[in-house]
N, CA, C and O atoms as a GROMACS GRO file, in nm:
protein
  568
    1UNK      N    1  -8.553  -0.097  10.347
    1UNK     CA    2  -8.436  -0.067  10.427
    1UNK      C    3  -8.348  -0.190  10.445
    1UNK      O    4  -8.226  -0.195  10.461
    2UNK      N    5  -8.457  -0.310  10.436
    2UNK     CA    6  -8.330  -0.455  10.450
    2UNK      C    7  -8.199  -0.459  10.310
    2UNK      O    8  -8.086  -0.509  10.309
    3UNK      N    9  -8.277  -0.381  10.203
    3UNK     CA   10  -8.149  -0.390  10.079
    3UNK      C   11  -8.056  -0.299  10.112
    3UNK      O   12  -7.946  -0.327  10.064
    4UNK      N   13  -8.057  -0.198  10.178
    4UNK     CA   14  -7.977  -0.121  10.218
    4UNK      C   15  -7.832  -0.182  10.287
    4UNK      O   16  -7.716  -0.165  10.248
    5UNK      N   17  -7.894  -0.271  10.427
    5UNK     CA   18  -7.813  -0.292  10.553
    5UNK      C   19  -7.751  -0.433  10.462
    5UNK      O   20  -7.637  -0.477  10.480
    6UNK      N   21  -7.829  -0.480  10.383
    6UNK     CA   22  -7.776  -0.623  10.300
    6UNK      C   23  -7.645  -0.615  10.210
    6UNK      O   24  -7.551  -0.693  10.206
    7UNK      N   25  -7.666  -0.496  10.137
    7UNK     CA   26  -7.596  -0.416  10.043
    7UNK      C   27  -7.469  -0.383  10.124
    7UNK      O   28  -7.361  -0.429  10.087
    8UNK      N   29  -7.479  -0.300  10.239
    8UNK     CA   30  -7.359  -0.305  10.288
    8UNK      C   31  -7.309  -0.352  10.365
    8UNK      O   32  -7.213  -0.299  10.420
    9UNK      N   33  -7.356  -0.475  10.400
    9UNK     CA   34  -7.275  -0.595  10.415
    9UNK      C   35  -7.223  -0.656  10.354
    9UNK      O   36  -7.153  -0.741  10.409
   10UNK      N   37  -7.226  -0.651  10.250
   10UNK     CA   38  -7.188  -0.776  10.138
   10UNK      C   39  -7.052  -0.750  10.147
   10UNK      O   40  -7.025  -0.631  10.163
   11UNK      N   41  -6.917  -0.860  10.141
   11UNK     CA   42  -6.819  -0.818  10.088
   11UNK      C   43  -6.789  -0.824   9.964
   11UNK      O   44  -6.879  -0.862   9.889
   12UNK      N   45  -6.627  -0.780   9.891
   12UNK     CA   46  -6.648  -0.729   9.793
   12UNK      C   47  -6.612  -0.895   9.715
   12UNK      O   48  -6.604  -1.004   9.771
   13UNK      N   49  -6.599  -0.863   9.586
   13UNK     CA   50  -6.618  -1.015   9.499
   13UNK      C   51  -6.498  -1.063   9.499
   13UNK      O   52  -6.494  -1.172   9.557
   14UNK      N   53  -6.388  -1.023   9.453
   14UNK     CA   54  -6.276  -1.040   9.433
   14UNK      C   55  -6.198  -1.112   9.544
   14UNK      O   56  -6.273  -1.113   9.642
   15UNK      N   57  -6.069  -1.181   9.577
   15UNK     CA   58  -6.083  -1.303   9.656
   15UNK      C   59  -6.008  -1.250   9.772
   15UNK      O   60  -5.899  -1.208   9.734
   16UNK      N   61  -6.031  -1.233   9.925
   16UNK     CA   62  -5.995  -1.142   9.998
   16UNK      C   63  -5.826  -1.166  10.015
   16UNK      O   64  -5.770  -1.268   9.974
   17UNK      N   65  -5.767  -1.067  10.075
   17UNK     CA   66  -5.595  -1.087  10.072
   17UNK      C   67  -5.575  -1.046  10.220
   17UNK      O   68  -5.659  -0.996  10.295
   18UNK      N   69  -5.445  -1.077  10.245
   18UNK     CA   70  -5.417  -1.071  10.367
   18UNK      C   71  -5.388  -0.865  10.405
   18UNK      O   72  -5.412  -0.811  10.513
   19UNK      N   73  -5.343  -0.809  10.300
   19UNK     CA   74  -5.364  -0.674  10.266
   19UNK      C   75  -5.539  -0.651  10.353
   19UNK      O   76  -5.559  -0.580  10.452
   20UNK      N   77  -5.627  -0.721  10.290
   20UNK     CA   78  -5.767  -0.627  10.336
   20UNK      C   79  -5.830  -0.733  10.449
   20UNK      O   80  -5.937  -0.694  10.498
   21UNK      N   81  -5.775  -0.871  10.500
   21UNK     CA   82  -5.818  -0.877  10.628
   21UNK      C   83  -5.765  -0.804  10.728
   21UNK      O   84  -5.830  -0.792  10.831
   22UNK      N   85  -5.602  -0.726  10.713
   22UNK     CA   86  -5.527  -0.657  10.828
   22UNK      C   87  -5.582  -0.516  10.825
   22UNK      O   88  -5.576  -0.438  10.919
   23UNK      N   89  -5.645  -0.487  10.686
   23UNK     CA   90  -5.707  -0.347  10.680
   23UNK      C   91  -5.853  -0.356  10.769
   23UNK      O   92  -5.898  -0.267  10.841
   24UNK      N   93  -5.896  -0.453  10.750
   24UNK     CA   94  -6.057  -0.486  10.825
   24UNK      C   95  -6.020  -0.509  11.034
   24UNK      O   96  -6.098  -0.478  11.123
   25UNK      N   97  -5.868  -0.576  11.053
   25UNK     CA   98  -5.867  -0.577  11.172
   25UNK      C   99  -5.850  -0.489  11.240
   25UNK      O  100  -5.914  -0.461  11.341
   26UNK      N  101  -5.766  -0.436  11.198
   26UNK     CA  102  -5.732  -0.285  11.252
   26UNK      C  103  -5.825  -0.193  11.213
   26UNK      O  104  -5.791  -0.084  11.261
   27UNK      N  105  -5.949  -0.181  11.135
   27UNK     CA  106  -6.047  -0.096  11.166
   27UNK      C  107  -6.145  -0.142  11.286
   27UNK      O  108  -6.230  -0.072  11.341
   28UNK      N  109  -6.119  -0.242  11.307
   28UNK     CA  110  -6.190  -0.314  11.444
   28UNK      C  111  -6.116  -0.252  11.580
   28UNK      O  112  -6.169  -0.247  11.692
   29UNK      N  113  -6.015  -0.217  11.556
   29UNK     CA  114  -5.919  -0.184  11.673
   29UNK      C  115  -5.940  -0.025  11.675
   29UNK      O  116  -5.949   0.010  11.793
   30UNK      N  117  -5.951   0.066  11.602
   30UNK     CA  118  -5.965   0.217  11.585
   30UNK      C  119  -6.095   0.162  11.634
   30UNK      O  120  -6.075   0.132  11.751
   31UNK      N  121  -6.187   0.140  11.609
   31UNK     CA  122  -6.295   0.106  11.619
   31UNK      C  123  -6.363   0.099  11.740
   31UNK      O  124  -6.474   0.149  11.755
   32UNK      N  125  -6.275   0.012  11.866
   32UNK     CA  126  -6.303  -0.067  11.996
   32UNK      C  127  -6.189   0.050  12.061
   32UNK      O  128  -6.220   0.089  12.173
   33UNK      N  129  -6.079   0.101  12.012
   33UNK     CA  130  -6.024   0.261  12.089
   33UNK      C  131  -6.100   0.381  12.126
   33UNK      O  132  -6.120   0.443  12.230
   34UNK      N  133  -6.143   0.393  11.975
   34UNK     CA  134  -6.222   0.527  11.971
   34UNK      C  135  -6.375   0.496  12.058
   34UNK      O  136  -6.414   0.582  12.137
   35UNK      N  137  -6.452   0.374  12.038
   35UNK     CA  138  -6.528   0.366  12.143
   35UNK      C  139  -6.502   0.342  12.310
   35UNK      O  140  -6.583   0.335  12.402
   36UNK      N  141  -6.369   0.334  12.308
   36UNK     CA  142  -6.355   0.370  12.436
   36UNK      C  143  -6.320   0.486  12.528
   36UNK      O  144  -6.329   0.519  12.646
   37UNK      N  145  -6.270   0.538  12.400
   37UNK     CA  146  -6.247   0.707  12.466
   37UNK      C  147  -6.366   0.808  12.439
   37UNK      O  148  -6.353   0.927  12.468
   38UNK      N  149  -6.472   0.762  12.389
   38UNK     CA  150  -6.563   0.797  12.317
   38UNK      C  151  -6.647   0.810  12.471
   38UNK      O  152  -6.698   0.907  12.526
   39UNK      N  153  -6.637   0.664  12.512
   39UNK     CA  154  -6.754   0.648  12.626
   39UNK      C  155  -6.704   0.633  12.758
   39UNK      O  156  -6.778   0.606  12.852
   40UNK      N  157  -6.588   0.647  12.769
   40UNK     CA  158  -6.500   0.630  12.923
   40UNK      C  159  -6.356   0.747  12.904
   40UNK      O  160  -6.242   0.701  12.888
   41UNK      N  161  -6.377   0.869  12.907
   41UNK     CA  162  -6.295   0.918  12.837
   41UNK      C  163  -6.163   0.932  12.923
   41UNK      O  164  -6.047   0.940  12.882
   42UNK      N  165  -6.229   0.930  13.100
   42UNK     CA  166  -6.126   0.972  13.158
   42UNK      C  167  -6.051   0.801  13.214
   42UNK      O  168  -6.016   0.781  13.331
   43UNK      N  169  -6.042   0.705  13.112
   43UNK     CA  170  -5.992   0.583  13.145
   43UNK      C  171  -5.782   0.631  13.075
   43UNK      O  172  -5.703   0.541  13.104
   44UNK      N  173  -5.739   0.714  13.023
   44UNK     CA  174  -5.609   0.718  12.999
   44UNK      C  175  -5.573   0.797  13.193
   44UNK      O  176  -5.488   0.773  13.279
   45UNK      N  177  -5.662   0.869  13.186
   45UNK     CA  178  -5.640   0.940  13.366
   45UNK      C  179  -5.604   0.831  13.437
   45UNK      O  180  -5.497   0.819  13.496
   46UNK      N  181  -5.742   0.708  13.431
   46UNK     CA  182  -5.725   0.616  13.556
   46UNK      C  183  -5.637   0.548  13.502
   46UNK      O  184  -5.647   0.447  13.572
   47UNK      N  185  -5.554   0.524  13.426
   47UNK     CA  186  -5.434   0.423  13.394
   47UNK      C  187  -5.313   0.498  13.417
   47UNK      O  188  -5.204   0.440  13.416
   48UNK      N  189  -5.324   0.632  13.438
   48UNK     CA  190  -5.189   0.724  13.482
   48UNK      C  191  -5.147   0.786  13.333
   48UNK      O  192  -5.040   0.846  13.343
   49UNK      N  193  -5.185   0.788  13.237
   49UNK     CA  194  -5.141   0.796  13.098
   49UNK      C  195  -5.139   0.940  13.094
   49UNK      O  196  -5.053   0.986  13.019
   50UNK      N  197  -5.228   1.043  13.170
   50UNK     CA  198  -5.204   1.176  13.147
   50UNK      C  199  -5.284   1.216  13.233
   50UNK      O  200  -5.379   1.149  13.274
   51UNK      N  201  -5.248   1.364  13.282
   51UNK     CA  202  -5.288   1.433  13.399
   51UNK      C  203  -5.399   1.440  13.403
   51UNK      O  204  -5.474   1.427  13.306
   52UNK      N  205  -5.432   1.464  13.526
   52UNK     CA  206  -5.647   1.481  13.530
   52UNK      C  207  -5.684   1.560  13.475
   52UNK      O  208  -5.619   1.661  13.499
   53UNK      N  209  -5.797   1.583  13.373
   53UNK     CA  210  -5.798   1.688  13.286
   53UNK      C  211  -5.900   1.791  13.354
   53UNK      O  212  -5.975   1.779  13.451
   54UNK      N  213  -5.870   1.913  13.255
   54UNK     CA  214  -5.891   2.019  13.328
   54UNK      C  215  -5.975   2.119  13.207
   54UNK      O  216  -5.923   2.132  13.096
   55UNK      N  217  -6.105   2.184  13.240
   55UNK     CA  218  -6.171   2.259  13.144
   55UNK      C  219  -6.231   2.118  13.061
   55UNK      O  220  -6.264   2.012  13.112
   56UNK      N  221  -6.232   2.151  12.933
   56UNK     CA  222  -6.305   2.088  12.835
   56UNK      C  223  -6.187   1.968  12.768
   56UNK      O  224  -6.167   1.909  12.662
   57UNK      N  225  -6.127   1.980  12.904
   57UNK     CA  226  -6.039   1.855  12.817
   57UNK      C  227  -6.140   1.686  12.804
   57UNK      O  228  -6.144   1.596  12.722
   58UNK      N  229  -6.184   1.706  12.890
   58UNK     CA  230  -6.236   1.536  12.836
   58UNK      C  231  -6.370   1.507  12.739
   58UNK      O  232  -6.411   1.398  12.701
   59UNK      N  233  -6.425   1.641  12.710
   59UNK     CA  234  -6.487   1.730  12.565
   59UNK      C  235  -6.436   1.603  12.434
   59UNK      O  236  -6.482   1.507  12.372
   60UNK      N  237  -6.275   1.708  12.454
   60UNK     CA  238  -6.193   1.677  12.349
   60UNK      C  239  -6.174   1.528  12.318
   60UNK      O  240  -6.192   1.463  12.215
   61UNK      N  241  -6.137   1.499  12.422
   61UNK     CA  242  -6.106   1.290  12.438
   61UNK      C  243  -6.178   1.253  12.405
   61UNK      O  244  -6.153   1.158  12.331
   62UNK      N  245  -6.315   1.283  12.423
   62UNK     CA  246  -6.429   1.240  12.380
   62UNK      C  247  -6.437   1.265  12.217
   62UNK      O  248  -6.480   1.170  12.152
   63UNK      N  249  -6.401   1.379  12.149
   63UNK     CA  250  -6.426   1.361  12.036
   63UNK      C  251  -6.294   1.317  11.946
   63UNK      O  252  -6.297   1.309  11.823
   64UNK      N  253  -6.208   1.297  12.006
   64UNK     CA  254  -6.094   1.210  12.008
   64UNK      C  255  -6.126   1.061  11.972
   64UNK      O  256  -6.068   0.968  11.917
   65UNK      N  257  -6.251   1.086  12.034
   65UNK     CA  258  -6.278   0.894  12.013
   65UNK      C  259  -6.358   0.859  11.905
   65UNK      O  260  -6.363   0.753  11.843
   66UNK      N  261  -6.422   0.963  11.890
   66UNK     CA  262  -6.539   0.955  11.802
   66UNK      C  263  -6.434   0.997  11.648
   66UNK      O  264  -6.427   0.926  11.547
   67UNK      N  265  -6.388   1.081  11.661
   67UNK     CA  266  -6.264   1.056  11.501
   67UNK      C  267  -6.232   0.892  11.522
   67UNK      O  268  -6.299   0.810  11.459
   68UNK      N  269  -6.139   0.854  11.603
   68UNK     CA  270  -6.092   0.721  11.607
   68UNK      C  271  -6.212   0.664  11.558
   68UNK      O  272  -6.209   0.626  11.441
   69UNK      N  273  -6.332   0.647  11.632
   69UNK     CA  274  -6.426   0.509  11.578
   69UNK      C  275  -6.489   0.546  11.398
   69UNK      O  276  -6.508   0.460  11.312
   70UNK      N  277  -6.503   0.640  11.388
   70UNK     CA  278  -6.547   0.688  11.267
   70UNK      C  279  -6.420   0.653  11.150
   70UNK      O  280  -6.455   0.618  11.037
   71UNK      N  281  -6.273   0.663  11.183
   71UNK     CA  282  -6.143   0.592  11.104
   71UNK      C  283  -6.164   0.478  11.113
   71UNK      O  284  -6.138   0.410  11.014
   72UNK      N  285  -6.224   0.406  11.242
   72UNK     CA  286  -6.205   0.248  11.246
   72UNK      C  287  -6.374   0.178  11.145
   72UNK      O  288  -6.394   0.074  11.082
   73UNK      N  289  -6.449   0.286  11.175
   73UNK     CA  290  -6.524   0.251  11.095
   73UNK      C  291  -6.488   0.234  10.906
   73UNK      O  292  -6.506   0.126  10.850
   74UNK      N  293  -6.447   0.337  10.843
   74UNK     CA  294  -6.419   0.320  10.677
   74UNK      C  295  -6.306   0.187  10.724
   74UNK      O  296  -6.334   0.095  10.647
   75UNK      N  297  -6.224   0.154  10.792
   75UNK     CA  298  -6.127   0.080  10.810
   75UNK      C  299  -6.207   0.000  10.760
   75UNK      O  300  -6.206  -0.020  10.638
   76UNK      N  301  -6.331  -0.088  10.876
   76UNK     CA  302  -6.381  -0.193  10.860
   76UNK      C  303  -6.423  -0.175  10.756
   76UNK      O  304  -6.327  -0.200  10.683
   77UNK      N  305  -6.541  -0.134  10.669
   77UNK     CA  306  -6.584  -0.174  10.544
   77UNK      C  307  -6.490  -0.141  10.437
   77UNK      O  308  -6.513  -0.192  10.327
   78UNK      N  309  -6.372  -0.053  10.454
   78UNK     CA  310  -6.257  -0.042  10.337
   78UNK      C  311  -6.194  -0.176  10.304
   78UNK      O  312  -6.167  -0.219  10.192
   79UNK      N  313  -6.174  -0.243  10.439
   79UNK     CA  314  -6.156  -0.385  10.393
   79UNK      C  315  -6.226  -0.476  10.321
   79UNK      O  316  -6.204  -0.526  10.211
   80UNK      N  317  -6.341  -0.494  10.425
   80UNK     CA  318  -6.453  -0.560  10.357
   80UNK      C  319  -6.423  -0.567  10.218
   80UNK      O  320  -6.414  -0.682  10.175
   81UNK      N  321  -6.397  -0.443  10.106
   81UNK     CA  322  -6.457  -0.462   9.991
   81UNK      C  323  -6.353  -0.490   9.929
   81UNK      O  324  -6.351  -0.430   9.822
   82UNK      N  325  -6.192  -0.607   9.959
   82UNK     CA  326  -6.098  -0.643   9.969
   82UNK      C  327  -6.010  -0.592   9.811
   82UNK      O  328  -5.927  -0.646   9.739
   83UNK      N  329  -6.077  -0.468   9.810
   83UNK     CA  330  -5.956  -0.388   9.707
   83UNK      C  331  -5.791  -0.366   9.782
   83UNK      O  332  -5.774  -0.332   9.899
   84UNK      N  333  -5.701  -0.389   9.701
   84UNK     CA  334  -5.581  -0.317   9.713
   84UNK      C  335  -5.553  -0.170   9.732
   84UNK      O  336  -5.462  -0.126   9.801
   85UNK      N  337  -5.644  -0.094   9.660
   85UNK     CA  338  -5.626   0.026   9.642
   85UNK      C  339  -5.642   0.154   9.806
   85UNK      O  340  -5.583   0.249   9.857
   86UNK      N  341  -5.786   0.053   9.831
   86UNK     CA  342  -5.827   0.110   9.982
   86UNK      C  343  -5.666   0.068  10.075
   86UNK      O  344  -5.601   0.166  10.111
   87UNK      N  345  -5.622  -0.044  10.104
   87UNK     CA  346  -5.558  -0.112  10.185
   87UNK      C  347  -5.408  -0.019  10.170
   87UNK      O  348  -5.334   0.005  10.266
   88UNK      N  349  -5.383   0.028  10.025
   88UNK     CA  350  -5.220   0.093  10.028
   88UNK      C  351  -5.279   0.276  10.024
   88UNK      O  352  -5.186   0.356  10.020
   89UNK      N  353  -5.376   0.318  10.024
   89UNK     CA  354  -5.438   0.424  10.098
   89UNK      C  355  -5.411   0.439  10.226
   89UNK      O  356  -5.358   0.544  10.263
   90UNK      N  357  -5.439   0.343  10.309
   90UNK     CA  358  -5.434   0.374  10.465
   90UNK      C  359  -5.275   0.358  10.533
   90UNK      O  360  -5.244   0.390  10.648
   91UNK      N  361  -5.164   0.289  10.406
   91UNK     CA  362  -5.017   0.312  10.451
   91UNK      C  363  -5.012   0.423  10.439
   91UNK      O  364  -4.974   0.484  10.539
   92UNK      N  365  -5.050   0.511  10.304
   92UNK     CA  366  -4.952   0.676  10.324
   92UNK      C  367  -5.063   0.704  10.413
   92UNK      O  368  -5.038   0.607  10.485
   93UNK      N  369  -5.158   0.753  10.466
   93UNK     CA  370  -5.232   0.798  10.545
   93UNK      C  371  -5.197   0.734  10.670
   93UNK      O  372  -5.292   0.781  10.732
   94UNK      N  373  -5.138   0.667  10.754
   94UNK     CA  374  -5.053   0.619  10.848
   94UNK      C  375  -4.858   0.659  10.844
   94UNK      O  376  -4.801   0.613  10.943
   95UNK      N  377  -4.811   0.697  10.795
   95UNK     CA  378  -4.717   0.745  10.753
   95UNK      C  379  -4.715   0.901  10.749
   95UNK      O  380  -4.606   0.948  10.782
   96UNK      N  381  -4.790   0.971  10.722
   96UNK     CA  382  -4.826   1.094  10.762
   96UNK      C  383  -4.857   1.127  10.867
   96UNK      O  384  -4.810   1.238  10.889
   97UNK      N  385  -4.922   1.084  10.962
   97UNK     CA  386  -4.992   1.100  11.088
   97UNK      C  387  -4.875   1.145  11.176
   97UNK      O  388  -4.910   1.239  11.248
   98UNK      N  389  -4.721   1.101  11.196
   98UNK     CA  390  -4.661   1.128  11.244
   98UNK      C  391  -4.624   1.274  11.226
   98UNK      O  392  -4.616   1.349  11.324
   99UNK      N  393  -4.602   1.313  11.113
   99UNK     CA  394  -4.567   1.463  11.104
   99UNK      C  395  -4.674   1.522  11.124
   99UNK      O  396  -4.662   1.628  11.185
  100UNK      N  397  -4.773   1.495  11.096
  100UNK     CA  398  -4.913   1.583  11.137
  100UNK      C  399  -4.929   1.594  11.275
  100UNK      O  400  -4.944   1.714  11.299
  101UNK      N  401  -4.934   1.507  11.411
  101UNK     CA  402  -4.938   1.532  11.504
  101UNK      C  403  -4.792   1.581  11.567
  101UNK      O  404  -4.797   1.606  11.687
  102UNK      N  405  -4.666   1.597  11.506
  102UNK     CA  406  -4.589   1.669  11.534
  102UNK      C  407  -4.610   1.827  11.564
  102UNK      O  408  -4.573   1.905  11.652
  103UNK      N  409  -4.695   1.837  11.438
  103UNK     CA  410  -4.703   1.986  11.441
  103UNK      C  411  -4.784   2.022  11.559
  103UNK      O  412  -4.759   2.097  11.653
  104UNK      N  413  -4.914   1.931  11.521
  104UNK     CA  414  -4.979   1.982  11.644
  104UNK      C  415  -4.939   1.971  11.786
  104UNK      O  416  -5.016   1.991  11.880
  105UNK      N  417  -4.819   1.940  11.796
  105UNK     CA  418  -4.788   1.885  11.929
  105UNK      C  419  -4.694   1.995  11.942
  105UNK      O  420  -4.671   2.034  12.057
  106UNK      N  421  -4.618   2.067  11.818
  106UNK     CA  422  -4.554   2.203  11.864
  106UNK      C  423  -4.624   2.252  11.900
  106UNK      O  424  -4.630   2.266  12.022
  107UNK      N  425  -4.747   2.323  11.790
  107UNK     CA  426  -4.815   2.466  11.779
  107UNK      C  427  -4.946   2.428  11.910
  107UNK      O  428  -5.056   2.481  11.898
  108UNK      N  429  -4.922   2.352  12.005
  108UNK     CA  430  -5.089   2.344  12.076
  108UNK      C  431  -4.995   2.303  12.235
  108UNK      O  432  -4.875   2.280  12.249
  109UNK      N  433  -5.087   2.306  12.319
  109UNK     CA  434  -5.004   2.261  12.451
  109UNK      C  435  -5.080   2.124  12.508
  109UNK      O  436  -5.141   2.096  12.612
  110UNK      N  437  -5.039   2.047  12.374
  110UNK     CA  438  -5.150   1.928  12.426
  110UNK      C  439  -5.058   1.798  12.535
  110UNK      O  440  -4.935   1.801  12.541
  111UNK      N  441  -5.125   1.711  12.600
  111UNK     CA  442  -5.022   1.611  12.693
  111UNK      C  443  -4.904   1.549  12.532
  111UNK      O  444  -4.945   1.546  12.416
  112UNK      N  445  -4.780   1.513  12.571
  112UNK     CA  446  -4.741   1.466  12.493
  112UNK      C  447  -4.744   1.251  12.495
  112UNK      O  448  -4.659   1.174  12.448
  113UNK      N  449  -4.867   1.221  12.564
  113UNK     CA  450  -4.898   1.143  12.560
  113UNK      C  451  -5.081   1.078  12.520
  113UNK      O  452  -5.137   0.968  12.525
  114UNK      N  453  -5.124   1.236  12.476
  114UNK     CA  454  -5.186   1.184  12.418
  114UNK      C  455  -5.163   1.199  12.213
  114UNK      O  456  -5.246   1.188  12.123
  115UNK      N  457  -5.053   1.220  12.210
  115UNK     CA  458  -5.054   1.183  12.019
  115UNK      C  459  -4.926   1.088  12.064
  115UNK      O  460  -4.904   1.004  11.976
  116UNK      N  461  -4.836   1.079  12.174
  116UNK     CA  462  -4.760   0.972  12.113
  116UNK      C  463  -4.755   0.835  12.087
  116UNK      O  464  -4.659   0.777  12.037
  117UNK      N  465  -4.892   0.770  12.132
  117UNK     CA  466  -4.922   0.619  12.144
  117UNK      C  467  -4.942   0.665  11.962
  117UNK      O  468  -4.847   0.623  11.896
  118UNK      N  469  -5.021   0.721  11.899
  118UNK     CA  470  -5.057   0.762  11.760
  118UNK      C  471  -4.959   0.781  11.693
  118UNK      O  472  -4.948   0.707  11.596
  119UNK      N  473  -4.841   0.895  11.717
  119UNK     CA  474  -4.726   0.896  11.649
  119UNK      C  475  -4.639   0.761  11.649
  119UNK      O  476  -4.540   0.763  11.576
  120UNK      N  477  -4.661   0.660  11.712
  120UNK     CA  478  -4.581   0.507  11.752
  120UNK      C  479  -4.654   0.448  11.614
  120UNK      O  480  -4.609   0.426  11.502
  121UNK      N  481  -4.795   0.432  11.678
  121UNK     CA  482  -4.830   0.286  11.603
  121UNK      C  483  -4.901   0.303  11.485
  121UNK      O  484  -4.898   0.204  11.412
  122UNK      N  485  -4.982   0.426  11.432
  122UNK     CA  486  -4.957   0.452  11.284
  122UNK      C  487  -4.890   0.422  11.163
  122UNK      O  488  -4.917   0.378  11.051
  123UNK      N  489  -4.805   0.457  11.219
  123UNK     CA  490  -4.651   0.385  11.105
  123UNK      C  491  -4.603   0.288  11.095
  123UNK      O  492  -4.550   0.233  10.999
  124UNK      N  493  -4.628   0.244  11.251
  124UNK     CA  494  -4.577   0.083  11.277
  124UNK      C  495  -4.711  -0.014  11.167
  124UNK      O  496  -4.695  -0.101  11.082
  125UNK      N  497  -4.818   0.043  11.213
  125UNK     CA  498  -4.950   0.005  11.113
  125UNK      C  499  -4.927  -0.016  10.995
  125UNK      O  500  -4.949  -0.126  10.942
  126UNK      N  501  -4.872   0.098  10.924
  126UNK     CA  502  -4.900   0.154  10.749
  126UNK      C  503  -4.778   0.061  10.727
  126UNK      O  504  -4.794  -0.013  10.631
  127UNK      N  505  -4.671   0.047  10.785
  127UNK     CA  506  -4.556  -0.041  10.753
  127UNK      C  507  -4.550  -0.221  10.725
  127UNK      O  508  -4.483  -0.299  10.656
  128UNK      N  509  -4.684  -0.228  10.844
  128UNK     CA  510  -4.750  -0.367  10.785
  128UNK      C  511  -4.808  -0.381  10.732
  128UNK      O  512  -4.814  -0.501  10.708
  129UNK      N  513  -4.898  -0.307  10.665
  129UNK     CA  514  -4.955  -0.295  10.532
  129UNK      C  515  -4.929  -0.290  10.446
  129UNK      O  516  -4.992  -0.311  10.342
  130UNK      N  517  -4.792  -0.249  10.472
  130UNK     CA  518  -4.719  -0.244  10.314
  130UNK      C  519  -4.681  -0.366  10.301
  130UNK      O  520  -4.712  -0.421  10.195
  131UNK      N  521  -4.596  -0.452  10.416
  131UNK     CA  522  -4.517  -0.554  10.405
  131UNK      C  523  -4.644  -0.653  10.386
  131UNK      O  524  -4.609  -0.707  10.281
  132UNK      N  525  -4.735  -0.696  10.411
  132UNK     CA  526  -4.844  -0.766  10.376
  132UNK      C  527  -4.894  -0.760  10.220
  132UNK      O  528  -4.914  -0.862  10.155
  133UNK      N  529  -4.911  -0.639  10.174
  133UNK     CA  530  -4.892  -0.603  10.024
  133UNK      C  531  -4.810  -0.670   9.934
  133UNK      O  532  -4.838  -0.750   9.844
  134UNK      N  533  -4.677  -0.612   9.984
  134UNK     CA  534  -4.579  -0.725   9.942
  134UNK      C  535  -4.567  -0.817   9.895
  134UNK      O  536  -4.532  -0.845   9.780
  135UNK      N  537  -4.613  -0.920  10.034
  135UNK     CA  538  -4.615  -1.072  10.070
  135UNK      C  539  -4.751  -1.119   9.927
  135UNK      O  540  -4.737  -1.207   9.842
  136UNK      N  541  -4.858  -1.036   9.945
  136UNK     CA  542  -4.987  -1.069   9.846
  136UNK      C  543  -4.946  -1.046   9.690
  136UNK      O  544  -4.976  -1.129   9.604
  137UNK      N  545  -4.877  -0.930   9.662
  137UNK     CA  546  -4.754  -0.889   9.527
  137UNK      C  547  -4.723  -1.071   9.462
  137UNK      O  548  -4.749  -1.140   9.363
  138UNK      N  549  -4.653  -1.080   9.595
  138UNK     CA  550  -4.550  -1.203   9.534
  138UNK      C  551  -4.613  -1.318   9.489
  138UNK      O  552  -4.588  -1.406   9.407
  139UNK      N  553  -4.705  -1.291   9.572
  139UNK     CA  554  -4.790  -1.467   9.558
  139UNK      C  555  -4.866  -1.490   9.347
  139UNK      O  556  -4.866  -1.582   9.265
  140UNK      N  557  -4.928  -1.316   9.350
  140UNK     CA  558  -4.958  -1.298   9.285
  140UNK      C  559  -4.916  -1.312   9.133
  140UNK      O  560  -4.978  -1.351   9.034
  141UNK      N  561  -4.732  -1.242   9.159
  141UNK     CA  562  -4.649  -1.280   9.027
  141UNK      C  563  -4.633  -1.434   9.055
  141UNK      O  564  -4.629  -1.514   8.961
  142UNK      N  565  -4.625  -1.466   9.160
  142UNK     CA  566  -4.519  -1.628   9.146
  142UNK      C  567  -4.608  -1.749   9.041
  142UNK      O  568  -4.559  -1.859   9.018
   0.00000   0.00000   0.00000
């Protein structure tokens, strides 16, 4: 079982870029979110962020968090294995998120504060990923 946990630790060979340390930080951050809504669910309540929930709403938050830490998880080792390919994956998959929780934010009667911190910084995310890409592009031709 130690080759296992060794194995996936290892990072990957190739020489890391600023592309897959921002992909590895920000799976640390989905990561340390989703475990917090995971295990303190009604902490957006005590900050005023959305009404006291009611029925199986803090169910949901809860598994709200557990998607988040499970994204922040591939985050972290997607980096780790400091491919390009993983790192401009998670721009269009951040870039989408906005129209996706649009919909659901028509078709469902959910708070509109809990997808809009997500509809914000998704994109704001995938947008520095790209521009980091970029920046690693150039270095690369220069």
């Amino acid at each position: 079982m130690t080759g296992f946990f060794s194995e996936l630790l290892k990072r990957g060979s190739s020489p890391q870029t600023r592309l897959s340390r921002y992909t590895e930080r920000c799976g640390y951050f989905y990561l340390a979110v989703g475990l917090g809504l995971l295990f303190a669910p009604t902490g957006p309540v005590q900050l005023g962020l959305l009404p006291a929930y009611e029925g199986q709403e803090e169910a949901l938050v809860r598994l709200l968090g557990l998607t988040l830490g499970v994204v922040g998880y591939f985050y972290v080792f997607g980096g780790r294995t400091h491919q390009r390919s993983f790192g401009l994956a998670t721009v269009l998959d951040r870039l989408l998120v906005p129209a996706l929780l649009g919909f659901v934010y028509t078709i469902s009667h959910v708070e509109v504060m809990l997808v809009l911190p997500l509809a914000i910084l998704d994109p704001l995310l995938g947008m520095g990923a790209y521009i980091l890409w970029r920046r690693d592009e150039a270095e690369v031709t220069a």
